[in-house]
C-alpha positions as CSV (number, residue, x, y, z in Angstrom):
1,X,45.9,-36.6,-26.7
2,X,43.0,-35.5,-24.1
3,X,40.8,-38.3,-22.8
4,X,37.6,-35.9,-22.7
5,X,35.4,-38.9,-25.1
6,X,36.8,-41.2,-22.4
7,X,36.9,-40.0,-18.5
8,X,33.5,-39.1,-16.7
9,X,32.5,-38.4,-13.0
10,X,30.0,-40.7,-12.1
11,X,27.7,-39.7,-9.5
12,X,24.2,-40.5,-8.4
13,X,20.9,-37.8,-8.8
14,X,18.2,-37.5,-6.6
15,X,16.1,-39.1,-8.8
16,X,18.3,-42.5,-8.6
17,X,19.8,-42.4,-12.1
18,X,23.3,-42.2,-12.5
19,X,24.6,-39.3,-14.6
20,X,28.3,-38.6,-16.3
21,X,30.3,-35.5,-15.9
22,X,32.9,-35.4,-18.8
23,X,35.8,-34.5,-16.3
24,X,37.2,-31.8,-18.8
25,X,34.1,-30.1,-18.9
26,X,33.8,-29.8,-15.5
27,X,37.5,-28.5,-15.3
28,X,36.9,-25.8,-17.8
29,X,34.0,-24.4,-15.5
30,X,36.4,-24.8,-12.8
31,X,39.0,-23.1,-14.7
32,X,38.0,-21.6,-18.6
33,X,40.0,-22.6,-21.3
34,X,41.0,-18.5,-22.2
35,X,42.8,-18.5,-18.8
36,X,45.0,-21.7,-19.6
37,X,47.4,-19.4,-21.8
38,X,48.3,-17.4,-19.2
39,X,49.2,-20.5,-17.0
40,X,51.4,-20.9,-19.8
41,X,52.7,-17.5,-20.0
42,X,53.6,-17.5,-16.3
43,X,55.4,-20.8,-17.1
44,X,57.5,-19.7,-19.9
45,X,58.5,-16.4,-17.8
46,X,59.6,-18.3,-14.8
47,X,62.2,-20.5,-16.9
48,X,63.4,-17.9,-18.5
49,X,63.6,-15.7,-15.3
50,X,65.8,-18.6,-13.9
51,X,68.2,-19.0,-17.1
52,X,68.5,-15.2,-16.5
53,X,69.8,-15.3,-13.1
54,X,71.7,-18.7,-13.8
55,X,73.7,-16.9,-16.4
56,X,73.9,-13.6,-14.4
57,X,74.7,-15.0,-11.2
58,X,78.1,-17.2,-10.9
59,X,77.6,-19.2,-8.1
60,X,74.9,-20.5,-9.6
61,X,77.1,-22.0,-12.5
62,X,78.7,-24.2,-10.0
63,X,77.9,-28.3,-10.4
64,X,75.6,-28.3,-7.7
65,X,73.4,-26.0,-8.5
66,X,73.3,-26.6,-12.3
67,X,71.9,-30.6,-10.3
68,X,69.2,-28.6,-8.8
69,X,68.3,-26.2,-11.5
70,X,64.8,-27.6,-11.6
71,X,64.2,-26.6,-8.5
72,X,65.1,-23.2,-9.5
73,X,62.2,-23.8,-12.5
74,X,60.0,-25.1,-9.5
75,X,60.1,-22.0,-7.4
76,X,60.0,-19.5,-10.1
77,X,56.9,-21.3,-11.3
78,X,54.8,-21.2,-8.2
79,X,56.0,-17.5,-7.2
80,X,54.7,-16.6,-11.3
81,X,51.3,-18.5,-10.9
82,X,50.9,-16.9,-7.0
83,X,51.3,-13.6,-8.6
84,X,49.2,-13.8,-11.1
85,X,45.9,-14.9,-9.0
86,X,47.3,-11.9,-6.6
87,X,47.0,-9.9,-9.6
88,X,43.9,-11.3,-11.0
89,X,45.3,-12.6,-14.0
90,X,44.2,-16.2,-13.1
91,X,40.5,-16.4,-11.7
92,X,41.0,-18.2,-8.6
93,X,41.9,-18.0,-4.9
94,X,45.5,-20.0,-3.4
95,X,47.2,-20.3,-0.3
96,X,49.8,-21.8,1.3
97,X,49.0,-25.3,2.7
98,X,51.4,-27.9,5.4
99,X,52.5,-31.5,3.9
100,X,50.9,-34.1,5.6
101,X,54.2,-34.2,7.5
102,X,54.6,-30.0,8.0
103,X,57.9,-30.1,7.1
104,X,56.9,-27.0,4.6
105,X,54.4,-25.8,2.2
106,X,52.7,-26.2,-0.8
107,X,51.1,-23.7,-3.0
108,X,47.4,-25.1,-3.5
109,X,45.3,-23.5,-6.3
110,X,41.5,-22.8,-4.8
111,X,38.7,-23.0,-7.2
112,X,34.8,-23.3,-6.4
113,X,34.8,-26.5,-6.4
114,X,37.9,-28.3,-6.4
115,X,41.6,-27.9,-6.0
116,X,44.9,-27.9,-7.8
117,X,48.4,-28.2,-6.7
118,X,51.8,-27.2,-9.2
119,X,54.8,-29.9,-9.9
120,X,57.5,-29.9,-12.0
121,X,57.9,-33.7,-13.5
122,X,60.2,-35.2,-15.7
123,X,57.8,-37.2,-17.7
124,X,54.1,-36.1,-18.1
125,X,53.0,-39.6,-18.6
126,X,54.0,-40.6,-15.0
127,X,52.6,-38.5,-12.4
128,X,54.5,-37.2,-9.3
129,X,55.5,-39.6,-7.1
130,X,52.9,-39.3,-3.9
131,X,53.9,-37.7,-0.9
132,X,51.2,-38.3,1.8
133,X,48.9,-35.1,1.3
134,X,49.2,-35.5,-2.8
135,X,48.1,-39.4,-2.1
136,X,45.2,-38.3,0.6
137,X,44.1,-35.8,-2.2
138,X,44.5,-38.6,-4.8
139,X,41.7,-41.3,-3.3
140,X,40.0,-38.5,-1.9
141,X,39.0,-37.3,-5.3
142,X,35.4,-38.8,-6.4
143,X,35.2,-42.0,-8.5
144,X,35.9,-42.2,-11.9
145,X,35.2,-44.7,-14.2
146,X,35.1,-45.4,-17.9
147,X,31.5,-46.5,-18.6
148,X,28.2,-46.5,-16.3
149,X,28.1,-48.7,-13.8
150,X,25.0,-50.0,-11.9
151,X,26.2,-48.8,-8.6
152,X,25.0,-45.6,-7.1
153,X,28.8,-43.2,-6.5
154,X,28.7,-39.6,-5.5
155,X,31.7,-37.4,-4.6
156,X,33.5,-38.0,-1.6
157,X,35.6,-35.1,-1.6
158,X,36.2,-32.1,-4.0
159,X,38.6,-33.1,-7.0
160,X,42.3,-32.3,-6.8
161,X,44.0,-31.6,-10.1
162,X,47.6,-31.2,-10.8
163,X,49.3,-28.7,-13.0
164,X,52.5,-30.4,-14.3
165,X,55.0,-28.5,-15.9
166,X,58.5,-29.8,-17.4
167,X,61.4,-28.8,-19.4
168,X,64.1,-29.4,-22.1
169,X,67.6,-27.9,-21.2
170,X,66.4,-24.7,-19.9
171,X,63.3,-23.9,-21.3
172,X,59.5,-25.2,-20.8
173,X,58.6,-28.1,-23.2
174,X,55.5,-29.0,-21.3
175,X,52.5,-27.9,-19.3
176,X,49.2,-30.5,-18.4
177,X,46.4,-30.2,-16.5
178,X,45.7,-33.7,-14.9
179,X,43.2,-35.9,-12.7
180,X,45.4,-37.8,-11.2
181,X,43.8,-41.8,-10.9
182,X,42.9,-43.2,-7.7
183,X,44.2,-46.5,-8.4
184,X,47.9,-47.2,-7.6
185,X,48.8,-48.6,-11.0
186,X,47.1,-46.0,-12.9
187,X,48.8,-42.7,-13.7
188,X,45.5,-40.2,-14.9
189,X,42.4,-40.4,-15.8
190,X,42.4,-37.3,-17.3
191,X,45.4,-35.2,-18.7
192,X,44.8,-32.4,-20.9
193,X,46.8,-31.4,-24.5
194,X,50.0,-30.4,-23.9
195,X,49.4,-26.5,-23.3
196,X,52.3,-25.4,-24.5
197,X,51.2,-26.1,-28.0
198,X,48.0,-23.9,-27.3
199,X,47.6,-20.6,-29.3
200,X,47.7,-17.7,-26.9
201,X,43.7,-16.7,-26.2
202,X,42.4,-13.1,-25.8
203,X,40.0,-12.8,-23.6
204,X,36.8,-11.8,-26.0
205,X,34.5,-9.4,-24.3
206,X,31.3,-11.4,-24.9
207,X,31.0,-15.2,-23.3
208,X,32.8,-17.5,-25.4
209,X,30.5,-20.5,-27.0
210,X,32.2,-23.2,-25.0
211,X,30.2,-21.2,-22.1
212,X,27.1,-20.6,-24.1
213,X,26.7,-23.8,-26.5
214,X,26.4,-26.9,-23.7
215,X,23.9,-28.0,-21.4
216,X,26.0,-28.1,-17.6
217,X,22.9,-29.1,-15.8
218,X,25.3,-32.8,-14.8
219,X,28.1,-30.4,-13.6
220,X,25.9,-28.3,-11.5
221,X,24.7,-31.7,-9.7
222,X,28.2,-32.5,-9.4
223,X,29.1,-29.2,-7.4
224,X,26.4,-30.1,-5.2
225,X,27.6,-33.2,-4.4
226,X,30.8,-31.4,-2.9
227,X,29.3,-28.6,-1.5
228,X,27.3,-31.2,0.3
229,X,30.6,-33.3,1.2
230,X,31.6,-30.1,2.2
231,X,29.1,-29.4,4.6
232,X,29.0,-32.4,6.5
233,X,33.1,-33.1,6.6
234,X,33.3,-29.7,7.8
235,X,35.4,-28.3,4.8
């Protein structure tokens, strides 16, 4: 189940109070909700593109390759969601960004305020294991905790989600949007439903009343607090 009730952004206002930002709130401005069925969508067409080719293609049936079918899954995935922002399907900017160690590239999601990067996992309760730049994004994130505290926090770096994806034989049996924690022996402090059991979502032509019905005033302070990390890391 979500953690929304639970997980909150704490950060500091100029008036010395501390505030919380529920951290799927904030996501969904990052990201709206009628957008996350077509993450799906792009999901579901990439496994089945690969069981396609896998059945089409004979080499491909060999023992080897049926070992690295994931990877298959892996690559059709991030080709499908690069597509779809190309296309403008998925409201959001990406590139291609070096490991830590360039010995290749990730595909990084770019929102306004925060970041997302695509794995496939076998198990969405454990996140991927950390390669350097998915750690450095990991305690870069800003402090999360699960009650107020009397110290003063504000971001220290934009937020870096993940979007996990996994599957059952050959098809897709799960898709999450996580925060991933910043402590070593926690996995998330926040990881969404499992949006594969999300209804597709029509875009409506007027604003939808998750937009319209709650006060964002915390999130906008929040976004400042990265635009001014931003500005003075140089980002």
């Amino acid at each position: 189940m979500s953690t929304k009730t639970e997980k909150f952004f704490i950060l500091s206002t100029k008036d010395g109070y501390n505030e919380m930002v529920e951290v799927e709130d904030f996501f969904k401005k990052q990201l709206p909700k009628k957008y996350w069925s077509t993450i799906t969508d792009q999901i579901r067409n990439a496994y089945s593109a690969v069981k396609s080719l896998s059945e089409q293609t004979p080499f491909l049936n060999v023992q080897s390759a049926k070992q690295n079918y994931g990877t298959f899954c892996s690559i059709a995935v991030d080709y499908a969601i690069e597509r779809a922002i190309e296309n403008g399907a998925i409201p959001c900017e990406s590139k291609w960004v070096y490991f830590d160690k360039p010995t290749g590239k990730y595909l990084e999601l770019q929102f306004s305020h925060s970041t997302a990067s695509v794995s496939l996992v076998h198990n969405p309760k454990s996140r991927p294991r950390d390669v350097r730049f998915r750690e450095n994004k990991r305690l870069g994130s800003p402090d999360l905790f699960s009650q107020i505290t009397p110290v003063d926090r504000s971001a220290k770096a934009a937020p870096h989600f993940l979007l996990i994806h996994g599957r059952e034989v050959v098809a897709p049996k799960f898709a999450h949007f996580g925060l991933p924690s910043a402590k070593p022996r926690k996995q998330w402090e926040w990881l969404s439903d499992n949006l594969m059991n999300f209804p597709h979502i029509v875009a409506a032509r007027e604003p939808s009343i998750e937009d319209t019905e709650s006060d964002f005033e915390e999130i906008e302070i929040l976004k400042e607090e990265i635009e001014r990390w931003r500005k003075d890391n140089g980002n």
